[in-house]
C-alpha positions, 0 to 999 in steps of 0.5 A: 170565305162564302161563295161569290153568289151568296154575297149578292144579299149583302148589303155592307158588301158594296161599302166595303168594296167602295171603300177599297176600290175608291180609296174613301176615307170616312170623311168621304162617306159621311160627305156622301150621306149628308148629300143623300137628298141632293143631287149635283148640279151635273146630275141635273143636267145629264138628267135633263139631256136624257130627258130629251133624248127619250123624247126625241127617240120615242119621236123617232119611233112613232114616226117609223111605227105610223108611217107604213112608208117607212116599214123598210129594212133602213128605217127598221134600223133606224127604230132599232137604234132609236130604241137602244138610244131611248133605253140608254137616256132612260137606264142613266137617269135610273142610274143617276137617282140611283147613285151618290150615298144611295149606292150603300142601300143597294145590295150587291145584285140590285147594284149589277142589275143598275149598271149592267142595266146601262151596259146593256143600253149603250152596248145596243146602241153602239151594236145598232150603229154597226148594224146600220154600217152593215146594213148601208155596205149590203145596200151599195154592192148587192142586188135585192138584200131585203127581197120579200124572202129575205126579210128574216136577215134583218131581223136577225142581225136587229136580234143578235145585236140585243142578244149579243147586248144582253149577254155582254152586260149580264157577264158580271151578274153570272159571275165576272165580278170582283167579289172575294177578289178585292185587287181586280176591282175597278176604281171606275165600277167596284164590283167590277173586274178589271179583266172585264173592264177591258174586255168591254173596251176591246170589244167597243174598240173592234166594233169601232174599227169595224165601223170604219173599214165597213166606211171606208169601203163604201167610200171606196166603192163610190169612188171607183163608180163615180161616174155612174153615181151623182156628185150630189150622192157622193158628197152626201154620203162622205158627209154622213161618214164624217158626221157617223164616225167623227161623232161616234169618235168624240163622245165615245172616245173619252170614255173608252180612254177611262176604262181603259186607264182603269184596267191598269191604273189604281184611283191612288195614281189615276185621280181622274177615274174618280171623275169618271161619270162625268165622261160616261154622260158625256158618251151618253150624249152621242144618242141625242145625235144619233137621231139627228144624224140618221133620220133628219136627213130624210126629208120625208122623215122630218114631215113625219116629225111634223106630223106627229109634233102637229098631233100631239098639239106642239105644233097645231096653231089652229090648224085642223086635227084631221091635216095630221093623218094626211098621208105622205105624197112622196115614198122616203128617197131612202126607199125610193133608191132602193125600189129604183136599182132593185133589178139593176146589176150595179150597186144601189148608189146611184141616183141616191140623193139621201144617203145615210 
């Protein structure tokens, strides 16, 4: 038997891996070369989705980078997170032209690189909403966490997610593969292992749970000092923890759902897993939102939209090209909270009207 490093260049490898973990008949394979220069209508779409989700998370990203108003910890996050947003639309549009009968080209370790590729993406993405969880618990029950001299933190919590990332997705590549081990493959990734399958769940499922109490403490929090915090700022804080986790809980939680049933099920018991790509899109989907739910409700941010939408031309209609580098009047409610009750002893919520 060769080594499990040596069969990365073996180009029949992945057909005979696919045949097995999918339970393919040669009817199947012959179906999927003779749609070789096709794409299915489902593919179109989930390209077009991402399309838009690039273009909306590069919109984001330019609208942090050119505005030095939003050079503070809360919109870094928020770039971090457009960014990983940005990554996941583009690795799954790689993905998709990359996939169907165009799978059998691929030699093992080009096929690691194109979906670990994507791990990598939706596990930064998923990282970075923790962070932001984090980052808005800090905010509420310090005083001065991102103080001049403590800048660093930040960054390195932005790092460690991608480091963390990065790792994750190129577990299978550095070895946790299937390969010479046919029974662990997965129905859902062939040359996956079952056993890292599920590992990958029960990380996602701990950062999930993670998420939630990091939540529900700040809604505790809010609670207990109601009396020095607004009514307007609790109600606009328990919004954004509905909108945060009941997102997150319903793009993610069907794809969990089959990776989970693909650790312990074979695709001769399990039919759905052979539908699996299209829960996958659908989880996709959750970084078109995510821009939505953690910049727009900043009204300075949705100005700087306008701003940027205005240069490029979208939204111009006669109107002079010099109105587009027009400063913003008002510093972001965001960082005007948080410069507000910076040298106060009680948690950072108070006169808070944007809570993301």
């Amino acid at each position: 038997m060769k080594s499990k490093y040596s069969q990365y260049y073996n180009k029949s490898l992945i057909q005979c891996y696919y045949i097995f973990a999918k339970n393919l008949t040669p009817q199947d394979l012959s179906k999927r070369n003779d749609n070789k220069n096709q794409l299915p209508t489902l593919n179109i779409v989930i390209v077009v989705l991402c399309t838009i989700i690039i273009l909306e998370n590069l919109l984001v990203l330019i609208a942090v980078c050119r505005n030095k108003k939003f050079h503070s910890a809360m919109f870094f996050f928020i770039g971090n997170l457009a960014f990983s947003d940005l990554l996941t639309g583009s690795a799954y549009i790689a993905n998709i032209f990359l996939s169907g009968s165009r799978t059998f080209e691929l030699m093992p370790i080009q096929w690691f690189i194109r979906e670990g590729t994507a791990f990598i993406a939706l596990a930064a993405s998923v990282f970075s909403l923790l962070a932001i969880a984090v980052e808005r618990y800090l905010a509420i029950t310090k005083v001065k966490v991102y103080g001049a001299t403590k800048t660093c933190r930040m960054f390195l919590l932005i790092g460690a997610s991608w480091v963390t990332s990065i790792l994750l997705g190129g577990l299978p590549i550095l070895g946790w593969n299937c390969i010479n081990n046919l029974p662990e493959c997965s129905a859902v990734l062939p040359l996956y292992s079952k056993k890292y399958i599920l590992f990958v769940v029960t990380i996602f499922s701990i950062i999930l749970l993670s998420i939630v109490i990091l939540y529900v403490k700040i809604y505790l929090i809010v609670r207990s000092s109601r009396q020095e915090a607004t009514n307007s700022a609790t109600y606009s804080l328990l919004k954004t923890v509905t909108i945060v986790l009941g997102v997150f809980i319903l793009f993610w939680l069907p794809a969990f759902t089959i990776l989970l049933l693909d650790s312990f099920c074979n695709i001769q018991f399990c039919s759905i897993l052979s539908e699996a790509q299209m829960f996958f899109g659908f989880a996709t989907l959750n970084s078109a939102l995510n821009p939505v739910i953690y910049t727009l409700r900043s009204k300075d941010m949705r100005k700087e939209f306008l701003r940027v939408l205005c240069c490029w031309g979208v939204l111009q209609s006669g109107r002079p090209s010099d109105r587009c580098l027009v400063p913003l009047k008002s510093s972001s409610s965001l960082e005007h909270c948080t410069h507000k009750h910076e040298h106060q002893t009680m948690p950072i919520m108070q006169d808070c009207t944007t809570c993301v």
